[in-house]
N, C-alpha and C positions, 0 to 999 in steps of 0.2 A: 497277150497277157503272159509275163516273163516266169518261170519257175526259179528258185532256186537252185547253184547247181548244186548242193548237197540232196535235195528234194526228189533232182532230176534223175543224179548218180542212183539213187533208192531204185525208181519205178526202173529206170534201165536196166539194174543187177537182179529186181525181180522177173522181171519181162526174159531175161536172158534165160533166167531159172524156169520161165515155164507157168509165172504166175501172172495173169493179165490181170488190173485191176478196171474194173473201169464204171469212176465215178459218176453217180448220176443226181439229176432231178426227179425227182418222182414225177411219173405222166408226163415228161417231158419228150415231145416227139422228136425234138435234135438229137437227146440222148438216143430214143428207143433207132433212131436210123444207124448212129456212129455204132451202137451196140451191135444194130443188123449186121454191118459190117465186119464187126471186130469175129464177130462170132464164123459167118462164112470165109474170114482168111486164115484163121488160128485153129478152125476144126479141132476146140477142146474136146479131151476126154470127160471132164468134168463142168459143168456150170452153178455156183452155187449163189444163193440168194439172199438177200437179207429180207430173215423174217422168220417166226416162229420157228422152233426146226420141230413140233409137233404135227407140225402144217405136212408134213412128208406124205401123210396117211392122202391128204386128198391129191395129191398129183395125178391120179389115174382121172380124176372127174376135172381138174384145170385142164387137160388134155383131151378130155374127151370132144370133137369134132360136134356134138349138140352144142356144148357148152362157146355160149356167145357174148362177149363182153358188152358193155359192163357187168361185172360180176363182183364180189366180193368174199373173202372171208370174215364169216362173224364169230367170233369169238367170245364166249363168257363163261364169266368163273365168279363162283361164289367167296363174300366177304365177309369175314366175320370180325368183332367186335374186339377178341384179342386172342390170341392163342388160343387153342384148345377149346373155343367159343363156337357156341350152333353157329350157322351163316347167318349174318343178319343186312344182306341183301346180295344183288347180282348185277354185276359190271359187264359191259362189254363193250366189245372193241373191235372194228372193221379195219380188214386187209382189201382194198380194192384192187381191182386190175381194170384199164379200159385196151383198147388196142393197142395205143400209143405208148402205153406202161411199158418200161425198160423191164421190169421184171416177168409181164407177160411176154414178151419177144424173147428173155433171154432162155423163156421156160420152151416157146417152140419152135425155135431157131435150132437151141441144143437138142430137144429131142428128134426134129429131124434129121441131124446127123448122129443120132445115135449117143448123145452124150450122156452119162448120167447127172442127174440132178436132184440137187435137195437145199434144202434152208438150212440156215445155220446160227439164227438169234435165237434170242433166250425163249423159253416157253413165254407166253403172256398168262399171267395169273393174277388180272385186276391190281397190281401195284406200280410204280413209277408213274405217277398221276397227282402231281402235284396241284393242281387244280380242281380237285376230289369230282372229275367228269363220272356221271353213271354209263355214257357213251363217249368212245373216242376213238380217235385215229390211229392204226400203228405204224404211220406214216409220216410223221411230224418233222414240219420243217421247221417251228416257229425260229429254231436260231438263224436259221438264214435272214428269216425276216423282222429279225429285232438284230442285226446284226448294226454296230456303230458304224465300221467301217465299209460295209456294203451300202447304209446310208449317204457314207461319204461318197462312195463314187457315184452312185445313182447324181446325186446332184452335180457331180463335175460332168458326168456325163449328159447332162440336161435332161436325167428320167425323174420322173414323178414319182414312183415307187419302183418295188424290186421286181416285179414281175414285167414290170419294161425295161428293167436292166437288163434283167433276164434274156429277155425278146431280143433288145439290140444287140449285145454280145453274143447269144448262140443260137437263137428260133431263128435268127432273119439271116444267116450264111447264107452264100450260094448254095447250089445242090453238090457240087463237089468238095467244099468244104466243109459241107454236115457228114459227108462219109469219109471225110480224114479225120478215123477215130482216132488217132495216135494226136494228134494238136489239138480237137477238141477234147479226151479225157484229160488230158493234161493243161487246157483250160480250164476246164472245171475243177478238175484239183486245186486247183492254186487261187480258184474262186473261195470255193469253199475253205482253205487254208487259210485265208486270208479273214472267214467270219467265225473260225473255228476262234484266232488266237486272242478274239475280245474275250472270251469264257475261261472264268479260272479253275483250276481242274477239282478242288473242292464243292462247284455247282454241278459239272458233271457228275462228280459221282453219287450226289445227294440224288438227283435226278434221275438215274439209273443207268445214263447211255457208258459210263465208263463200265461198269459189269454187264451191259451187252455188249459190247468192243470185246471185254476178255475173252467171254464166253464165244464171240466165232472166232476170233485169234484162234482159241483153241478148235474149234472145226477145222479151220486154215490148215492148224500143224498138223491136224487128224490124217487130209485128205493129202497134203503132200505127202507124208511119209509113206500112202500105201500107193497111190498113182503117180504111174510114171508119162501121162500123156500132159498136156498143157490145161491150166485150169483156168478158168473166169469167172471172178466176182463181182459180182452187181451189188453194190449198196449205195447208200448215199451218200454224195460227196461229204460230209459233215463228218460221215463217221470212218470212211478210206484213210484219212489222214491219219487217224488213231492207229487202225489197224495197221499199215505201213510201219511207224515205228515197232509197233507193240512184236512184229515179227521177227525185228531185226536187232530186239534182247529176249533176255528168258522173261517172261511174262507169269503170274501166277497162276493156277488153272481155274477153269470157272467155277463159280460159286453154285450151290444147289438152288434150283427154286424152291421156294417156298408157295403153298395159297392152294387152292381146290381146285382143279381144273370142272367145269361141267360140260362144255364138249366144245367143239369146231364143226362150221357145216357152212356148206357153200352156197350164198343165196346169190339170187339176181340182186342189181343194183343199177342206179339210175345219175346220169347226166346230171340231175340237180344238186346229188347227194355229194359229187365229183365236185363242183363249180367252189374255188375257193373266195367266190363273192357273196355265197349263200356260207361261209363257215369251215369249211373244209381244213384241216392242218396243212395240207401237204397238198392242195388241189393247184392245176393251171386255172385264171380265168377262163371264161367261154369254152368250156368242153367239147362240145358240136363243134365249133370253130376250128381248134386244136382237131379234130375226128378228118374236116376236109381236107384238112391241110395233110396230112400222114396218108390218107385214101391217095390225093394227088401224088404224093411222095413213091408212093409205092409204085402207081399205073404209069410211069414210065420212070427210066434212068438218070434223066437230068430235071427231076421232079425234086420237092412241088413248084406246081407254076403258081406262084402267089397271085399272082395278076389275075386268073383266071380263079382264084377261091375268092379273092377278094369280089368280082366284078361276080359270081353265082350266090355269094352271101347277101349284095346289097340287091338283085334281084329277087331274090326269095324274100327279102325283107320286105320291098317293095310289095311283092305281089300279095303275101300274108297281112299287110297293113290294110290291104283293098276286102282280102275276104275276113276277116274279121274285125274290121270295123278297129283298128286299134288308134291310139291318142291321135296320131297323123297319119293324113293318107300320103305318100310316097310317091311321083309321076315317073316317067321313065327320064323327063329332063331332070329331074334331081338325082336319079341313079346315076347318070354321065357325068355330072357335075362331080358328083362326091366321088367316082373311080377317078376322074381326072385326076383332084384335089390330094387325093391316098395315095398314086402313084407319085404326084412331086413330090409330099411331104416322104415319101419312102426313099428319092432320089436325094433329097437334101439329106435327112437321115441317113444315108448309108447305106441304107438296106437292100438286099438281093430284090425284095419287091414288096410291095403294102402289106403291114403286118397288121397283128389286133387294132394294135394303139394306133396306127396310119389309118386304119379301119375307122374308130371312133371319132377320132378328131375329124374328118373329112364329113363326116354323120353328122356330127354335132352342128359343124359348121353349112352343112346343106340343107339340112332336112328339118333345123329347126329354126322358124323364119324370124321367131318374135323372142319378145324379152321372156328367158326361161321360168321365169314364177307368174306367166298367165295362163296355164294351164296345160301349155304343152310340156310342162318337163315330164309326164306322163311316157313320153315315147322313149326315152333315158331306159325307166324299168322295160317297156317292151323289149328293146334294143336287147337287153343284158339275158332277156329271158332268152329270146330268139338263138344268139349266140350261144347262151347255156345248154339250151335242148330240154327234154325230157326223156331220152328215150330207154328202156329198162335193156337190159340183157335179158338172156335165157339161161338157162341149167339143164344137164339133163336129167329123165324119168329116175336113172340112177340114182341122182343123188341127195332123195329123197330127203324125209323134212320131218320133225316131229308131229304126231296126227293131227295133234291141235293146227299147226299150220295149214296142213293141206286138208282141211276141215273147212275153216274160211277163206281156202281158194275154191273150194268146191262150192260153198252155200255163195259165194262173192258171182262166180259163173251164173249162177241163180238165178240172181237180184242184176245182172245187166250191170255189174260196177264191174270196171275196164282193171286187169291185175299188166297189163302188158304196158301201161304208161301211166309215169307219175305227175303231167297234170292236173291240176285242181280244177272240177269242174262243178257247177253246181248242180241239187238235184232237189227238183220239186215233186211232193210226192202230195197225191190227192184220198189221203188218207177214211176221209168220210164214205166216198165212192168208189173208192176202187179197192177190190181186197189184195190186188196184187202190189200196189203200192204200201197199202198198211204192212206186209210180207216185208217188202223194201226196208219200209222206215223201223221195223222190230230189228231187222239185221242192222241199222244203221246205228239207233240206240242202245244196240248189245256191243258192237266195237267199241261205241263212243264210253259205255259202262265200263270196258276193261280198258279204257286207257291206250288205245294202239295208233291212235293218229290219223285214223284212216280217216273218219267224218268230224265235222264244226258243225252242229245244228247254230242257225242262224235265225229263223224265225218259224213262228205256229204255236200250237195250242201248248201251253207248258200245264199237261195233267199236279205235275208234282206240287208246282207252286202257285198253281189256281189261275195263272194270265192269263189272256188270250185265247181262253175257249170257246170264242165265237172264230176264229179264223177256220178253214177247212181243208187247209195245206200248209205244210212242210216244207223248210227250203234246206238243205244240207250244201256246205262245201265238203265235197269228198275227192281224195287221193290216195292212190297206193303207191307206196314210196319202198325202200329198203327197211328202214324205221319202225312199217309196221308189221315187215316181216321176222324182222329182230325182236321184238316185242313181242309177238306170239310164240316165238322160242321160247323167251323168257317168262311165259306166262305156262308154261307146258307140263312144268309142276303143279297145276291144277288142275288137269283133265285133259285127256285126251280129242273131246270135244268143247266146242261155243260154249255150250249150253251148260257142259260139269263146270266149267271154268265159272263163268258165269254164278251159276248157283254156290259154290265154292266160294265165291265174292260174298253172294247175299248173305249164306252163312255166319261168315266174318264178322259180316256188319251186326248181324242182330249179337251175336256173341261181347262184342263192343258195347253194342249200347247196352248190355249188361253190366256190362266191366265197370261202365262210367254211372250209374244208379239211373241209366233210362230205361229198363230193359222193363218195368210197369208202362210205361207212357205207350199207350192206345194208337197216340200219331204218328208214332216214330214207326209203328209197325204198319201203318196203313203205306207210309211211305215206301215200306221196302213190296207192301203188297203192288201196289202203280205203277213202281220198278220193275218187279216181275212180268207185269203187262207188256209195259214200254218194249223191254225187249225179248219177249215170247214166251217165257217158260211158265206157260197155262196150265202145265201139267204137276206144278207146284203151289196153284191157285186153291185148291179146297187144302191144305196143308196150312199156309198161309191167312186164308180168311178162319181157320181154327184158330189159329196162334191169335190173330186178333179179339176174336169171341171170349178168349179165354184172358185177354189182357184186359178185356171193357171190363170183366169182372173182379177185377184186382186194382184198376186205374180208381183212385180217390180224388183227384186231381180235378176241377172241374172244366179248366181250360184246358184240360190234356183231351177230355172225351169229348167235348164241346170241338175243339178240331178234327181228332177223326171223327165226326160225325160231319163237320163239314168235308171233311177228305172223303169220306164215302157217297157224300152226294158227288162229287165232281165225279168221283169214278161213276156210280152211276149212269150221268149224265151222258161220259163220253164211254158209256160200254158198248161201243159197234163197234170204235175203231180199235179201244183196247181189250176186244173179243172177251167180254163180262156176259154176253148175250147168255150164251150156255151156263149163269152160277146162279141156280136159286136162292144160294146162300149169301148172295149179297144184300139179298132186298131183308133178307132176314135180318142180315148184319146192321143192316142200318136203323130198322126198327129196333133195335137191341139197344142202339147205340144212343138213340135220342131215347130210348127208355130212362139209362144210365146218364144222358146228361139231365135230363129233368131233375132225377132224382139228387142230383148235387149245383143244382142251377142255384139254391138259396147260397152260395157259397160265393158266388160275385156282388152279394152285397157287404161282405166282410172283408174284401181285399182292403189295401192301402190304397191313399190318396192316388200316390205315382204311379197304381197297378189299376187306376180305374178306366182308361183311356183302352186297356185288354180287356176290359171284364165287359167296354161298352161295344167291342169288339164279338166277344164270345157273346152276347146276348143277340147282337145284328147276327149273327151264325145261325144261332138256336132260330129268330123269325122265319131266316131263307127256308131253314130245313124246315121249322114246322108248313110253311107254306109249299114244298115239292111233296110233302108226306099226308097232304091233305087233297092230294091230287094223285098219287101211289095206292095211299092206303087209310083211308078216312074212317073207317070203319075201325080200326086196329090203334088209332090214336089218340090219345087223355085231354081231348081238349081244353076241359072242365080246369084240369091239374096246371095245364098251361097256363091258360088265365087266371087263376088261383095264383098262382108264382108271378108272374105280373104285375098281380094287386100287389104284391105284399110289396117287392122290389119299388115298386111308384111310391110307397108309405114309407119308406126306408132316407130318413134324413140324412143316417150318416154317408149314405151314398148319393146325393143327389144330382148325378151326370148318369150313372147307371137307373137313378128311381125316372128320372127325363123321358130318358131313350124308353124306359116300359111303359112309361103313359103314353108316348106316342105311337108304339107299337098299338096298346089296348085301343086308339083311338082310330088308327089305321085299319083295322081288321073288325072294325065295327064293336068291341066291347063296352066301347066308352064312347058317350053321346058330348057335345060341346061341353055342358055343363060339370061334368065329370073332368072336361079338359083341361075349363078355364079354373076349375079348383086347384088342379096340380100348378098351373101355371101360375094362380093366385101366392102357393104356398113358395115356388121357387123365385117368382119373382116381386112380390108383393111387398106393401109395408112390414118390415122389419127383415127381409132377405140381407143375409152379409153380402157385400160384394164377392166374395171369394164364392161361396156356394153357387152364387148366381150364375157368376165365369163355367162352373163346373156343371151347372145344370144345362146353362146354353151350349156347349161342348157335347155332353151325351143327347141333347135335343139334334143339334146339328147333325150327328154321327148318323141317328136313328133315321130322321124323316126331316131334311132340312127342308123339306118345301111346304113346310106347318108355319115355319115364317113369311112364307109369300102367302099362303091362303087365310092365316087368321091372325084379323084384326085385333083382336083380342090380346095376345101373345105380342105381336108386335106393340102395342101399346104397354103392357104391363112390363117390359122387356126395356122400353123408352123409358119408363118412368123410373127404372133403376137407376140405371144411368146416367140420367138427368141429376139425381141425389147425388152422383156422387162426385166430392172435390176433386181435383185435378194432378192432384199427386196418385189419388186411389183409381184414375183414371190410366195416368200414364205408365204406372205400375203393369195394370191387365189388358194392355194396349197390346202389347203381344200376344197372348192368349186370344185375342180378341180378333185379332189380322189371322193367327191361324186356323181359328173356329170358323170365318166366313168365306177361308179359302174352300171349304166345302161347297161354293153356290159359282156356278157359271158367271164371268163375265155380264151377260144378258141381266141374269137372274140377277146377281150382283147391285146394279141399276134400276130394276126393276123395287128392288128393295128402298135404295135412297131416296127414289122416288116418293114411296109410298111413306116414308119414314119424312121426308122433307114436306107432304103435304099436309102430312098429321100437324108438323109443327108449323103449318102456314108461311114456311119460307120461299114458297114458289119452286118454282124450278131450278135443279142445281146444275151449273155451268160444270162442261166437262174439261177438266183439264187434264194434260197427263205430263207426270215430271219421271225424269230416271232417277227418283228417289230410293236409297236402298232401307230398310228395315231400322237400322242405325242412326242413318239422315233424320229420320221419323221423330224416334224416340230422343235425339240431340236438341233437334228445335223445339219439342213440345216440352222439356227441360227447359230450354234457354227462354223459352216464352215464358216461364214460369218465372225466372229468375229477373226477368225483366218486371214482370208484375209487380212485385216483392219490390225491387226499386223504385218504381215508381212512386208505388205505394209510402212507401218511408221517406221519400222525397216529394209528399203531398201533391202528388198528380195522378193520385185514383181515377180521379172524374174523366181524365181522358181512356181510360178505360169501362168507364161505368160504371165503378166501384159507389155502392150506396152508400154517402154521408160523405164522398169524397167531395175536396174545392180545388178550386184553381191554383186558391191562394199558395 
């Protein structure tokens, strides 16, 4: 790859001066070798880096000998809304390093000879983020890889994308051509040069990188003027170009930052977080991959032996497909196979010896036998995970962490969740019986409360929204990642612990549902009460079940108390595992609470039409709880007033889907004998019932006690006889109403009905057919039938219809 020789005369007259520049890939292990080298021949006084130059403070902890890559600086800084505005939120932004990082190497290369060392980009303060990321990389390649011209060559040179450019131009050199820094930086210069000149220098500067160019230009001039030993800058190819010129006129100085800094601190970081096929700006594919190959590189002088990373990755492959069961299993003949296959496509290729993409292609082509969309392309993602890694760094004791963090590394210790690797594992926890698990699942739904990423509850009892509380396990996918260590940073402004953090949330919320006119509503608070549960803080439990006591008595609303009274049975129900055991105040609470919904029960017969389908909802409520509360506390409860509210609710015309459901209830729980039955049923369905009401009574019938249709003959007859009245327009009008209303009956049950409804009418048995008719289909043809009738008819051919008085004629 040719330079220019004005480009070339530059790097040479600087090189002569004393200034090595030497352009990199970020994570690039060809760079981080040509670096090793440039650095043990030139014995700088100085090494300087791109990258924050606030970043200075941690070099004692990037150097510390605990401290094990992957690692990361995290970075965040509060944004506010405009000048002189409180913050109104918090950015941040990861510095990674893994081994193979050109800027890790250049940090302990130069400090073991002695060199000094510092960064020289601009401070990061949450801006140049055109993309408005709340997370990002300070590492970003994207021009390389939207680069037109890099495009271009990729496909002269028969790559697929840039990261196999990448590969066959400088990862796949011999061994002694990765360590001829002098024609490899100066490849990459002229790489990069070449994707720099598609960008017009108005996008630069919108985007920031041309006021980070000035700002180390000026570190540049800083450190030459006072040192007189040789200097080396490590940055990214993309931005060396700038700096070259910018050196060689007067340049402007750099501009102030502006924005809040909140701090920098150096966490562990993880191989996934690396892998730029999971997201990464500025990541190499396969990170683990890229790790053996640099390991190889190192362990001897004419290293790496590609051959042998290649031929230890498809065995591990191999053997990891066997013990974890993954999409395909892997035999040793397909291992030889696909090394063969790597090694020729590496010799055709070019290459010193089988690289990534020799790698895959020889995979793909062995290991996967059949046509890829029968179920093996499954082994594709294994493939990519395998190669990616998961495995975190370390930091050390030093360099300590805000307490919130190492709060939930201490309670994480606890609970048996692994903080040393970021694969996702799952975790079933047997919350009924085990109390140590329930311990588990409280820490799992307090992470999962603040939003940090660690756990995905996946399935079990959902207290909050009444599913599933017959299951009596929990399944989480849970992972510790970099993500959710960054996140507890940024949540640090709320307490020092889970649990202030935490209650500091709950806070919020109920303040909110003030803000917004829910801050009366009974549910809303029950809700943050099973919250509290879910994730431990019991010790805010009698606080809590006040606030509630003191809400039922202010809540007018009768579907607001009618739900927390059903919310408080479920809590009830499930207080072993949501440790209710110890609160006498609950049983009280709930008695309290159906006090308060009785006392506004008459208020679901006054709803609207479209609100009665709730009100037939809160009355099915009001039965459950009266029926657990006559088994709690019978003694303590109005039954008299119940049923009293019942009757009237059944008398109640203008509600007749809400008066349905209370007669059925009164009939269910023995108040009301047939007689009493068939009278309600008389009134809803009888001579003179609208169709519409009828729709509406059958509806709250259905809601209530749909198996009052299979058991009484009575109902189902008076129910026919509607029906039977009525024309076919008025029919196919409530024809929907009427498909949703018996979507309430099992299949069985369903049949069970036709039957009996078929026998009534003496049609015999009705033949089962099944069409993939949709809803639409339905109501088209029972129209078109209609329109056909009508034709018929006016074209005097009733009679083949059966139209009475109709002829042939």
């Amino acid at each position: 790859m040719a330079l220019s020789q004005e480009v070339q005369a530059g790097l040479e007259k600087l090189a002569a001066d004393g200034l090595y520049f030497a352009p990199v890939r970020h994570h690039s292990p060809a760079c981080a070798l040509a670096l090793q080298a440039l650095i043990r021949e030139v014995r700088p006084a100085v090494v300087l880096i791109e990258g924050p130059d606030d970043f200075d403070t941690l070099l004692p902890l990037l150097l510390d000998p605990a401290t094990r890559p992957p690692v990361a600086i995290l970075s965040q800084a509060a944004q506010a809304a405009e000048e002189d505005a409180p913050p109104a939120g918090v950015r941040s932004a990861f510095y990674p390093f893994c081994d193979y990082s050109p800027e890790w190497v250049a940090l302990h290369e130069g400090h073991a000879l002695g060199a000094q060392l510092a960064f020289i980009d601009r401070p990061w303060r949450g801006g140049g983020d055109e993309h408005g990321e709340e997370v990002r990389s300070l590492m970003s390649e994207r021009y390389l890889a939207h680069s037109e011209a890099l495009k271009a060559l990729a496909a002269r040179s028969g790559c697929r994308d840039q990261d196999e450019l990448w590969d066959h131009l400088f990862e796949l050199r011999d061994a002694t051509s990765l360590r001829d820094w002098r024609r490899l930086f100066a490849d990459v210069f002229a790489y990069c040069a070449m994707a720099r000149a598609g960008y017009e220098t108005a996008v630069l500067e919108a985007d920031g990188s041309l006021p980070r160019e000035r700002h180390m230009a000026a570190h540049l001039r800083a450190w030459r003027a006072r040192t007189g030993g040789a200097i080396v800058v490590v940055t990214g190819g993309f931005h060396t170009v700038a700096l070259q010129q910018m050196l060689d006129r007067d340049a402007p100085p750099a501009e102030a930052v502006t924005g809040k800094r909140i701090g920098n601190w150096l966490i562990r970081y993880s191989f996934d977080r690396l892998d730029a096929l999971s997201g990464y700006a500025a990541g190499m594919p396969a990170p683990a991959y890229y790790q053996w190959v640099w390991d190889s590189a190192n362990a001897a002088a004419d290293g790496p032996a590609l051959l042998e990373v290649a031929a230890g990755a498809l065995t591990a492959l191999a053997r990891q497909s066997r013990e974890l069961g993954l999409a395909e299993q892997i035999s040793t003949a397909d291992v030889q196979a696909a090394l063969l296959q790597a090694t020729r496509l590496a010799e055709l290729r070019g290459h010193a010896g089988p690289g990534r993409q020799d790698l895959l292609d020889a995979v793909r082509s062995c290991f996967i036998k059949s046509a890829i969309d029968d179920g093996t392309s499954g082994l594709a993602a294994d493939i990519q995970r395998f190669l990616g890694g998961s495995m975190l760094g370390d930091i050390p004791p030093s360099a300590g962490s805000p307490p919130l963090l190492e709060d939930a590394r201490r309670i994480a210790a606890q609970m048996r969740i692994r903080t040393d690797d970021s694969t996702p594992r799952t975790v079933r926890l047997d919350i009924y019986r085990k109390e140590g698990h329930r311990a588990r699942s409280r820490f799992l739904h307090l992470m999962a409360y603040l939003d940090t990423g660690l756990a995905q509850w996946q399935s079990g009892p959902d207290f909050i929204g009444g599913a599933s509380l017959d299951m009596l396990t929990e399944e989480w996918r849970v992972a510790w990642n970099p993500m959710v260590e960054a996140r507890l940073i940024e949540l640090s402004t709320l307490g020092t612990s889970l649990s202030a953090a935490a209650m500091a949330r709950l806070r919020k919320e109920q303040g909110q549902l003030a803000a917004q006119g829910q801050g009366r509503s009974a549910a809303q608070a029950v809700d943050l009460l099973t919250r509290a549960c879910l994730i431990g803080l019991h010790r805010q439990l009698p606080a809590l079940l006040e606030l509630i006591s003191s809400m039922l008595g202010e809540d007018a609303n009768a579907g607001s108390v009618i739900a927390c009274s059903h919310k408080l049975l479920l809590l009830w129900r499930g207080r072993e595992p949501l440790g209710l055991q110890e609160h006498p105040q609950l049983r009280r609470l709930l008695l309290q609470a159906w006090r308060t919904a009785l006392y506004l029960m008459p208020q679901l017969a006054q709803l609207k039409q479209d609100e009665e389908a709730a009100a037939v909802e809160s009355l099915r409520s009001m039965h459950t709880l009266h029926g657990a509360l006559r088994k709690l506390a019978d003694d303590e409860v109005d039954h008299s007033l119940w049923r009293q509210h019942l009757r009237r609710l059944a008398a109640t015309p203008e509600a007749p889907g809400v008066g349905s459901a209370a007669g059925a209830m009164l009939f269910i729980d023995g108040s009301w004998n047939e007689a009493q039955l068939a009278a309600m049923l008389q009134a809803c369905f009888g001579p003179g019932a609208l169709p519409g009401d009828a729709v509406r009574a059958l509806k709250g019938l259905m809601a209530a006690a749909p198996e009052l249709l299979l058991t009484q003959a009575s109902l189902r007859a008076a129910l026919n006889a509607v029906m039977a009245g009525w024309d076919e327009q008025t029919f196919v009008s409530f024809l929907p109403d009427l498909r949703q209303t018996f979507a309430a009956l099992r299949p069985r049950e369903t049949a069970e009905l036709a039957e009996a409804l078929a026998g009534a009418r003496q049609d015999g048995l009705l033949a089962e057919l099944h069409y993939n008719a949709t809803e639409a289909d339905l109501l088209a043809g029972a129209a078109m039938q209609a329109a056909l009738a009508d034709s018929l008819a006016r074209d005097g051919l009733g009679a083949w219809l059966g139209i009475p008085g109709a002829s042939h004629d």
